[in-house]
Every structure is written in structure tokens, then in C-alpha cells.
PABATI-237336 format. One record per atom (N, C-alpha, C): residue number from 1; residue in three letters; atom name; y negated, x, z. Coordinates in steps of 0.2 Angstrom, whole numbers, plus 2048, in hexadecimal, padded with zeros to 3 digits. Atoms other than C-alpha are relative to their C-alpha. Layout:
N
REC  seq  type  atom    v    u    w
REC  NUM   ala    CA    Y    X    Z
...
This chain:
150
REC  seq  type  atom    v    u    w
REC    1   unk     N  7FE  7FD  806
REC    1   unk    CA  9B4  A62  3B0
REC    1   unk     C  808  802  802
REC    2   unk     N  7F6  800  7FE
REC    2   unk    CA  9C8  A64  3AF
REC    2   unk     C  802  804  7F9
REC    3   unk     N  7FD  7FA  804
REC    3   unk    CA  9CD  A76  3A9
REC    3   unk     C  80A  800  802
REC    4   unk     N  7FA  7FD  802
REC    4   unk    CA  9DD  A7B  3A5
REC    4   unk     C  801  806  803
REC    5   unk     N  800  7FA  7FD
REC    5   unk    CA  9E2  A8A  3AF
REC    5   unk     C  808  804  801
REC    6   unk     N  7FA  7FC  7FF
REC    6   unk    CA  9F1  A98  3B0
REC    6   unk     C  804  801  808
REC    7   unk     N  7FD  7FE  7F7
REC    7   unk    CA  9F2  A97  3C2
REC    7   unk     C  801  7F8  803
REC    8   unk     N  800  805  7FD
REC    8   unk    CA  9F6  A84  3C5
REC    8   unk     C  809  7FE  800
REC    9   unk     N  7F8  800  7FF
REC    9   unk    CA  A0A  A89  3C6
REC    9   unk     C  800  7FF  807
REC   10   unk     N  7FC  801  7FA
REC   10   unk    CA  A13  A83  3D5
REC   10   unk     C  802  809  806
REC   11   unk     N  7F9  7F8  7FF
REC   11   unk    CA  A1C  A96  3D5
REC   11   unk     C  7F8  805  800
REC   12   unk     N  808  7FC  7FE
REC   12   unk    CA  A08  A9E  3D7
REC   12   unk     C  7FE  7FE  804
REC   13   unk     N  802  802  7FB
REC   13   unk    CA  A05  A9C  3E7
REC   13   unk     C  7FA  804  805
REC   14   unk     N  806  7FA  7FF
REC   14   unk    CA  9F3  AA5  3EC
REC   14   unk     C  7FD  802  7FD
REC   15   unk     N  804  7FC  807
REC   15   unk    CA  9ED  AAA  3DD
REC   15   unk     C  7FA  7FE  7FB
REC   16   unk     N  808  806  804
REC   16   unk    CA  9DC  A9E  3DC
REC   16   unk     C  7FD  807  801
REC   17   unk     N  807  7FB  801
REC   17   unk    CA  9D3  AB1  3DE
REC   17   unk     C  802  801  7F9
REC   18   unk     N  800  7FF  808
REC   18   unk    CA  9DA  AB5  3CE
REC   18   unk     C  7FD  7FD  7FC
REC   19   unk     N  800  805  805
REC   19   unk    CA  9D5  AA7  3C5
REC   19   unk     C  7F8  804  801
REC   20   unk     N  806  7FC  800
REC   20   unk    CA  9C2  AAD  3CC
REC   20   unk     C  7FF  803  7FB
REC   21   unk     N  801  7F9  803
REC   21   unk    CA  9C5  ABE  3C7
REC   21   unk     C  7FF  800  7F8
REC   22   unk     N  801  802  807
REC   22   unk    CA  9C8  AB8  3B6
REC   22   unk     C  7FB  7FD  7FD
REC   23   unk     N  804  805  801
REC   23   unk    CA  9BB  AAC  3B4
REC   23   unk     C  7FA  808  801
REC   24   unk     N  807  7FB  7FF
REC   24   unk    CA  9AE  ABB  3BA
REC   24   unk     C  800  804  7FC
REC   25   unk     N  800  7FB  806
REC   25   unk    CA  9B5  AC8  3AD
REC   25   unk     C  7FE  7FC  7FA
REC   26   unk     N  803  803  808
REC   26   unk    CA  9B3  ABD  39F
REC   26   unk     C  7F9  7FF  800
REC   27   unk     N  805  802  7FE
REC   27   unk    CA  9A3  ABA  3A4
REC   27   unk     C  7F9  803  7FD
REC   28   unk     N  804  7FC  800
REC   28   unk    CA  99D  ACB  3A4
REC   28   unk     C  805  804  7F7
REC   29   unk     N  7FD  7FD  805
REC   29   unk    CA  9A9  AD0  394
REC   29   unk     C  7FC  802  7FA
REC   30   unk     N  803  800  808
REC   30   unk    CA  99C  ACD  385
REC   30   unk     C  7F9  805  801
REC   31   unk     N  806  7FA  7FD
REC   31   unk    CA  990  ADA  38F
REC   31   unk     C  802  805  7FD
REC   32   unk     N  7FD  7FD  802
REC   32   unk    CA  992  AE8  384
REC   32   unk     C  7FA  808  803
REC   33   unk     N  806  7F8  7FC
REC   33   unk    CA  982  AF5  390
REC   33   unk     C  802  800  804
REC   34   unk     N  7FE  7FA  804
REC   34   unk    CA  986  B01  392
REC   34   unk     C  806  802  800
REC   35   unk     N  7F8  7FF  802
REC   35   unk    CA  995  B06  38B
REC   35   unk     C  804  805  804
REC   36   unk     N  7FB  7FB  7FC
REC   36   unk    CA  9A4  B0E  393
REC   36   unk     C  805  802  7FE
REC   37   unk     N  7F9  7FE  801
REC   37   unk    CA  9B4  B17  394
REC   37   unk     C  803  7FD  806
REC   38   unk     N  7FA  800  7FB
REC   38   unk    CA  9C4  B14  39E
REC   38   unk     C  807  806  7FF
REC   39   unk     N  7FA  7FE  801
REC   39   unk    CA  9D0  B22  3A0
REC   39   unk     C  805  7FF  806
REC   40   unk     N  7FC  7FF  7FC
REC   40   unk    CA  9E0  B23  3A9
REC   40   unk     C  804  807  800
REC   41   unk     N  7FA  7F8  7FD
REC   41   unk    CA  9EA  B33  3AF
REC   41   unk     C  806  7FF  802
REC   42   unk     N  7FB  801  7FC
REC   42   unk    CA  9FD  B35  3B3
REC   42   unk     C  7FF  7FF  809
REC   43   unk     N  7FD  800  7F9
REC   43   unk    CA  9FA  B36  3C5
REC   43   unk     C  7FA  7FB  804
REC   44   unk     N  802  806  7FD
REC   44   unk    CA  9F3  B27  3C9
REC   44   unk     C  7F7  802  800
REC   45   unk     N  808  800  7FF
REC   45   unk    CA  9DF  B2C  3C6
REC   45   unk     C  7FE  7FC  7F9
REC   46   unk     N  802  803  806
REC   46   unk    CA  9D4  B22  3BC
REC   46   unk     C  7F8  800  800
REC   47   unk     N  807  7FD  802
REC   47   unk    CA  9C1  B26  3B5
REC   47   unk     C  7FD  7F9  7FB
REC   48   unk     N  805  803  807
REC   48   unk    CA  9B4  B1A  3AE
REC   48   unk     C  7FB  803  801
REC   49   unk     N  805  7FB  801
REC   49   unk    CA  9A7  B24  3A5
REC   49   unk     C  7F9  7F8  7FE
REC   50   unk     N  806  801  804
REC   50   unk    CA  995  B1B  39F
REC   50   unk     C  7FE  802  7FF
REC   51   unk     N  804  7FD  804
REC   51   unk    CA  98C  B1E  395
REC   51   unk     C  7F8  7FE  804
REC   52   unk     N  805  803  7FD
REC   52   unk    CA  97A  B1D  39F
REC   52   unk     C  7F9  808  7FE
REC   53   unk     N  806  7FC  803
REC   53   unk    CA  96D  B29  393
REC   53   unk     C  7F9  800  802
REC   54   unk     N  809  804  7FF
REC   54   unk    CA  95B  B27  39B
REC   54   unk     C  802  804  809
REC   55   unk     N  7FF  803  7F9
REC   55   unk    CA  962  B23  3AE
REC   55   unk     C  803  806  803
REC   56   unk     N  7FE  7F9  7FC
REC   56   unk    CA  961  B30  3BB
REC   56   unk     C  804  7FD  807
REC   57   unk     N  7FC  803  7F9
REC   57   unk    CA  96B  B2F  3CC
REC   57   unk     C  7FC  7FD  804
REC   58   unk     N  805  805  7FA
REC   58   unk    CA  95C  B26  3D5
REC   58   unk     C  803  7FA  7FE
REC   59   unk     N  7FF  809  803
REC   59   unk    CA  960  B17  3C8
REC   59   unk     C  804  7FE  7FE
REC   60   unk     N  7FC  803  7FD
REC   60   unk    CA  96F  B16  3CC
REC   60   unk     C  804  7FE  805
REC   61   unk     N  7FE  803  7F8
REC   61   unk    CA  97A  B0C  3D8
REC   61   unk     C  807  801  7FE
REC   62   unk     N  7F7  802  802
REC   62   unk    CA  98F  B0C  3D7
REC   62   unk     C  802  7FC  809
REC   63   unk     N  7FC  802  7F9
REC   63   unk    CA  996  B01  3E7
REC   63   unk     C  805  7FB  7FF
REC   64   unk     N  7FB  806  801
REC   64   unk    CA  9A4  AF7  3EA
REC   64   unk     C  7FF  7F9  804
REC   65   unk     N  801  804  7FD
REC   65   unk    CA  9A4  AE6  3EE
REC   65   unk     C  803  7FA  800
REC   66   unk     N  7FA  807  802
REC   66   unk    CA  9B2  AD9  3F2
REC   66   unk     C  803  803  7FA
REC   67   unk     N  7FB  7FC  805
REC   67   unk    CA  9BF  AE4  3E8
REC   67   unk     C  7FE  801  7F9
REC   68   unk     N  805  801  807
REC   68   unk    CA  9B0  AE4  3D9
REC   68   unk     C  7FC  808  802
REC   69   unk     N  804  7FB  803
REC   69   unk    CA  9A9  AF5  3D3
REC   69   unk     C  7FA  7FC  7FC
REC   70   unk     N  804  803  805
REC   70   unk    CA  99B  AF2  3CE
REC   70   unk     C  7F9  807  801
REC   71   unk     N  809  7F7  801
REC   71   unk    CA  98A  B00  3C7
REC   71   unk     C  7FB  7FC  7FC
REC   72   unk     N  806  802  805
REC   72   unk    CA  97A  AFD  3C2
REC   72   unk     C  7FD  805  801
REC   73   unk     N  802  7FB  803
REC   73   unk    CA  96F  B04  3BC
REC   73   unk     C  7F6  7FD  801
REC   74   unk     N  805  805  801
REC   74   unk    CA  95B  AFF  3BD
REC   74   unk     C  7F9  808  7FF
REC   75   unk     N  806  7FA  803
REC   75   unk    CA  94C  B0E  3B5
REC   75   unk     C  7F9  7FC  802
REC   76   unk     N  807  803  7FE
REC   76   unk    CA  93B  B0B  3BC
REC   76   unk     C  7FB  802  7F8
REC   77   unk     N  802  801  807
REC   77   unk    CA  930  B09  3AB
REC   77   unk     C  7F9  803  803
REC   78   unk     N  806  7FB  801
REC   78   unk    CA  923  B18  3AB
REC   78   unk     C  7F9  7FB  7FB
REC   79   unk     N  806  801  803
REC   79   unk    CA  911  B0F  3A6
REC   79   unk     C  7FC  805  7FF
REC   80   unk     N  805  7F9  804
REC   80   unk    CA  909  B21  3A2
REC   80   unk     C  802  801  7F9
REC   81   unk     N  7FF  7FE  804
REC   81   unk    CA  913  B22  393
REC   81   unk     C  7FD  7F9  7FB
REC   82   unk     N  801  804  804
REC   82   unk    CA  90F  B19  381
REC   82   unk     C  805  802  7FA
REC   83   unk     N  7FA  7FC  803
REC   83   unk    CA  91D  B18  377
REC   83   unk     C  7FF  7FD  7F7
REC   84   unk     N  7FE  805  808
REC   84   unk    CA  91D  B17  361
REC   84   unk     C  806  7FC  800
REC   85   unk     N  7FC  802  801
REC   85   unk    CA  92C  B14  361
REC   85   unk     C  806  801  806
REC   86   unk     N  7FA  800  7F8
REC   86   unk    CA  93B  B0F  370
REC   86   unk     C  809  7FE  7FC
REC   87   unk     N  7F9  802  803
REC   87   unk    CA  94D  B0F  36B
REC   87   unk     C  805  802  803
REC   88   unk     N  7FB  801  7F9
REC   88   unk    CA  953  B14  37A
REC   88   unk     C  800  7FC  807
REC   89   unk     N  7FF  803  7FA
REC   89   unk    CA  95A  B09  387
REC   89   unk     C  7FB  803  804
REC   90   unk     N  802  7FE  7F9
REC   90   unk    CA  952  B09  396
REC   90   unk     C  7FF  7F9  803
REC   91   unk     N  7FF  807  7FD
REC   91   unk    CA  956  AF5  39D
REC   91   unk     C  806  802  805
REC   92   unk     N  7FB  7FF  7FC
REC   92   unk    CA  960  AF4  3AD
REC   92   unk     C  807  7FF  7FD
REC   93   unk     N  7F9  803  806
REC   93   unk    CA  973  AEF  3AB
REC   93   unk     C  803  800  808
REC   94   unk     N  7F9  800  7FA
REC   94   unk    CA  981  AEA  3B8
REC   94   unk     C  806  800  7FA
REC   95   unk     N  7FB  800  802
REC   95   unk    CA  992  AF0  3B3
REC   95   unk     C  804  7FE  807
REC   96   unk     N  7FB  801  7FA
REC   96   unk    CA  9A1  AE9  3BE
REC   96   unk     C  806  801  7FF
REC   97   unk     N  7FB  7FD  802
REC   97   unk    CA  9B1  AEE  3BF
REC   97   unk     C  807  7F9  807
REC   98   unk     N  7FC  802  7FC
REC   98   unk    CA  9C0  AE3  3C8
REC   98   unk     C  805  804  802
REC   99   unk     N  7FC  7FB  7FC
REC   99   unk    CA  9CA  AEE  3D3
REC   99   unk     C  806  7FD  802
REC  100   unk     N  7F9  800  7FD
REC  100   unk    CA  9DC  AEB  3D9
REC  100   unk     C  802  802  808
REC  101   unk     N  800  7FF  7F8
REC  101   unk    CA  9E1  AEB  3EB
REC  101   unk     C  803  808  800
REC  102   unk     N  7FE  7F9  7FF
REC  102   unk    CA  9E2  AFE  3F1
REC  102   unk     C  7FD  805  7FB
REC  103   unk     N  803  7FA  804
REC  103   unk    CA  9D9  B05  3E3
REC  103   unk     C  7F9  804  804
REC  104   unk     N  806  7FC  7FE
REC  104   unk    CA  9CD  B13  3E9
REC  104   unk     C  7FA  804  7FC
REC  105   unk     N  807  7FD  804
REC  105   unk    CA  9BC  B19  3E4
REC  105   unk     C  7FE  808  803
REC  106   unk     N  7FF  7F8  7FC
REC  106   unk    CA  9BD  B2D  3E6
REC  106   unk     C  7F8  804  7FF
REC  107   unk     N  806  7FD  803
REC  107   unk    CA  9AB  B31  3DF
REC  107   unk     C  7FC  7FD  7FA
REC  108   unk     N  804  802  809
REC  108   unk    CA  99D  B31  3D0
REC  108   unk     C  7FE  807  7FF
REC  109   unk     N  804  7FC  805
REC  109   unk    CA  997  B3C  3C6
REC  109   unk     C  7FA  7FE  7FC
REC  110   unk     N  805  802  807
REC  110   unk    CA  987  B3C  3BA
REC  110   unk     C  7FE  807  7FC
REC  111   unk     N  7FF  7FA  808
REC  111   unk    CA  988  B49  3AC
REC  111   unk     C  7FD  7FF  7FB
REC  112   unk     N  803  7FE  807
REC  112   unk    CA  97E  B4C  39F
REC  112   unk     C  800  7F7  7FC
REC  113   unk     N  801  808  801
REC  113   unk    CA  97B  B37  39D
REC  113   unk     C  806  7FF  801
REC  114   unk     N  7FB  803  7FF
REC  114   unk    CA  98C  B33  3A3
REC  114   unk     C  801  7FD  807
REC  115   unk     N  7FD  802  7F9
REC  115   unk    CA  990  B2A  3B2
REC  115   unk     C  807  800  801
REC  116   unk     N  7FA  800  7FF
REC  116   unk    CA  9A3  B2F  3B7
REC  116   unk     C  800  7FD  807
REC  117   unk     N  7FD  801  7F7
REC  117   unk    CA  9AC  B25  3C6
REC  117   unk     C  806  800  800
REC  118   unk     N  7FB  7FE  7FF
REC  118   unk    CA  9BA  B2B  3CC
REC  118   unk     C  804  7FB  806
REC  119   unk     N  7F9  805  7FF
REC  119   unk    CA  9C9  B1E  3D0
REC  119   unk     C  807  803  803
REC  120   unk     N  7FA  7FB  7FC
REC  120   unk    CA  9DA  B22  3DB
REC  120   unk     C  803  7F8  801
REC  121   unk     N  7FC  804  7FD
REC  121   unk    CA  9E7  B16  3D9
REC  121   unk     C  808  800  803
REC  122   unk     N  7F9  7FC  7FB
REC  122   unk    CA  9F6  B19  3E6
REC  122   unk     C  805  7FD  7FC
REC  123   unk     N  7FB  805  803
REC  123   unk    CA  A07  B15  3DF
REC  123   unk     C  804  7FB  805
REC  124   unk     N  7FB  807  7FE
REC  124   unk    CA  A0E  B05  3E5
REC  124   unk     C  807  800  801
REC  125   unk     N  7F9  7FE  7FE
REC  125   unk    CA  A1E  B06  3EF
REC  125   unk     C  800  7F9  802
REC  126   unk     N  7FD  804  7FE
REC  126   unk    CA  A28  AF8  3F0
REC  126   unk     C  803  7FE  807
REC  127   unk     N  7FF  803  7F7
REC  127   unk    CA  A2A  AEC  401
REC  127   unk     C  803  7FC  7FF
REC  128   unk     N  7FB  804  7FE
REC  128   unk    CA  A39  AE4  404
REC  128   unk     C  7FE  7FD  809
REC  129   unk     N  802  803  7FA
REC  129   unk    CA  A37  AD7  411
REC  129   unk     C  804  7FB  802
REC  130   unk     N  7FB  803  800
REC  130   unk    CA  A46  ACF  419
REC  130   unk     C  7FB  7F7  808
REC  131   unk     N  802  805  7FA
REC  131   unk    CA  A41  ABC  423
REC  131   unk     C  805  7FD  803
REC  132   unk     N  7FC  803  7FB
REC  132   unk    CA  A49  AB5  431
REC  132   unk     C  7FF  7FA  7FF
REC  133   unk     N  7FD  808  802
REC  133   unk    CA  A51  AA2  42D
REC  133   unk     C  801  800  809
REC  134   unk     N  7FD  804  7FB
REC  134   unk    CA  A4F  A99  43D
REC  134   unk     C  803  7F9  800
REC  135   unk     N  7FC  808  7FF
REC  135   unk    CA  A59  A88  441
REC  135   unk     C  7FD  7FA  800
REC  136   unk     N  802  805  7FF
REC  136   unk    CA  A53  A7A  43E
REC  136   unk     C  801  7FA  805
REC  137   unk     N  7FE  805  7FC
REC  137   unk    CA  A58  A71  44A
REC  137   unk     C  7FD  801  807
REC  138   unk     N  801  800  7FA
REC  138   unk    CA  A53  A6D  45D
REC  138   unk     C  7F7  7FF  802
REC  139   unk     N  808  805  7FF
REC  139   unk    CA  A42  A69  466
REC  139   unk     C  7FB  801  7FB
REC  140   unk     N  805  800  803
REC  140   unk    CA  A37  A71  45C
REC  140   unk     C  802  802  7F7
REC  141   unk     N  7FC  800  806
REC  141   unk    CA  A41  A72  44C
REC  141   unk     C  7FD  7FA  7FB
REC  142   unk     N  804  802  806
REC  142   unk    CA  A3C  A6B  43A
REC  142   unk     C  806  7FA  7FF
REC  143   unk     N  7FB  805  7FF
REC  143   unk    CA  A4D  A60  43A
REC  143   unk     C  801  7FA  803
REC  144   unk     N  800  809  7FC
REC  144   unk    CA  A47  A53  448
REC  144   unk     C  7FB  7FD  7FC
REC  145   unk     N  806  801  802
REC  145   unk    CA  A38  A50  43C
REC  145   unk     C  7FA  802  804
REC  146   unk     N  805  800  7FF
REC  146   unk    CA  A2D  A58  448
REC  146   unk     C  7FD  807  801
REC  147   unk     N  803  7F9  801
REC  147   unk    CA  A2B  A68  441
REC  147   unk     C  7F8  802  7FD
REC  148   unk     N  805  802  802
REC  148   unk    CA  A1B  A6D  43A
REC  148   unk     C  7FD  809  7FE
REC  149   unk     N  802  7F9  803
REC  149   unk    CA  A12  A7E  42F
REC  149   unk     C  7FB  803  803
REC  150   unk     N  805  7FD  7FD
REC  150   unk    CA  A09  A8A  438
REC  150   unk     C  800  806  7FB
């Protein structure tokens, strides 16, 4: 199969996790359970709520893994009960989150059917990085053609 892709520039150099990343969110996009918020704060904190009505802190999970938040969620299903009528969720659900190098996960909360987790992302200080040009030339030099990429 021969995709088309954003990352087949010369001038992106490293950026095959991206294309992943992208391919895995799409994946999970049209999943709409259970629904969420994203807020952000000036000082660099960031909150995703779910909505998780039923599901108590046993049956829940939040862990990271390979720069992926990711919470499920899974209700063990009570056979003493007999129900007329069910119109409340109660199926598992993985939500995933892709994370940014440095972001940190400072906690959770579950409140009154919400799942809060609490996110800290530091601000990014720019790195100025000066390389040293060595000579091409001489024994082990790129110049006699018998240079070579380490």
C-alpha cells in the first residue's frame, strides 16, 4: 500500500514517531465514551475531566505509557440485580491521551462522577547549541574519501 504522508520531506529528519502518533489518534478520534473536557490554565497546568457516572476508583486505572496517557475504566456487572430498564453505561472504555516530551501527570481526582487528572507542563526554554566544524582534511578526514558517519 503506497500512502501519501507529511513527513516524507528531506528537511524532517526523525519525525517517523509523529506519523505513528497521528495514525493512532485518528484511530481512537470517532470514540466518543466517555466524554471529556480539556482545560488549560496560564501557568502552564492542564485538567482532563471525564465524565465516568457508575465507576468507582476500583474501576479505574490512569497510567502512562510510552508518552501515551491512557484511563480505563472496566465495572464488574452485579448478577443479583434485574434490571426493567438500563440506560446507564456501564461497558468498559480506554481513553488515550498523547503527551508531549516533559509533560507531567501531577495526580487524579474522582468527584462526584468525574475523573480529573492533573497535567504540568514546564515552559520550554530555548537551546542554543554551537557545533564545532572540523577539517576535512588529513588521515582520517572526509576529504581523502575515506571519511565515514558515526
Amino acid at each position: 500500500m503506497n500512502r501519501t504522508t507529511q513527513f516524507n520531506s528531506p528537511f524532517l529528519l526523525g519525525f517517523e514517531h509523529l506519523e505513528r502518533l497521528l495514525e493512532r489518534t485518528a484511530k481512537s478520534a470517532g470514540d466518543a465514551y466517555p466524554p471529556y473536557n480539556i482545560e488549560q490554565s496560564t501557568d502552564g497546568k492542564l485538567r482532563i475531566t471525564i465524565a465516568v457516572a457508575g465507576f468507582d476508583r476500583n474501576d479505574l486505572s490512569v497510567t502512562v505509557e510510552e508518552n501515551q496517557l491512557v484511563i480505563r475504566g472496566k465495572q464488574t456487572d452485579s448478577t443479583e440485580k434485574t434490571f426493567l430498564h438500563r440506560g446507564i453505561a456501564a461497558r468498559q472504555f480506554q481513553r488515550s491521551f498523547v503527551l508531549a516530551e516533559g509533560i507531567e501527570i501531577t495526580g487524579a481526582t474522582l468527584e462526584n462522577g468525574l475523573l480529573m487528572v492533573e497535567l504540568f507542563r514546564p515552559k520550554a526554554e530555548p537551546v542554543v547549541r554551537t557545533i564545532d566544524i572540523k577539517s576535512g582534511s588529513g588521515p582520517n578526514g572526509a576529504a581523502n574519501g575515506k571519511g565515514s558517519l558515526k
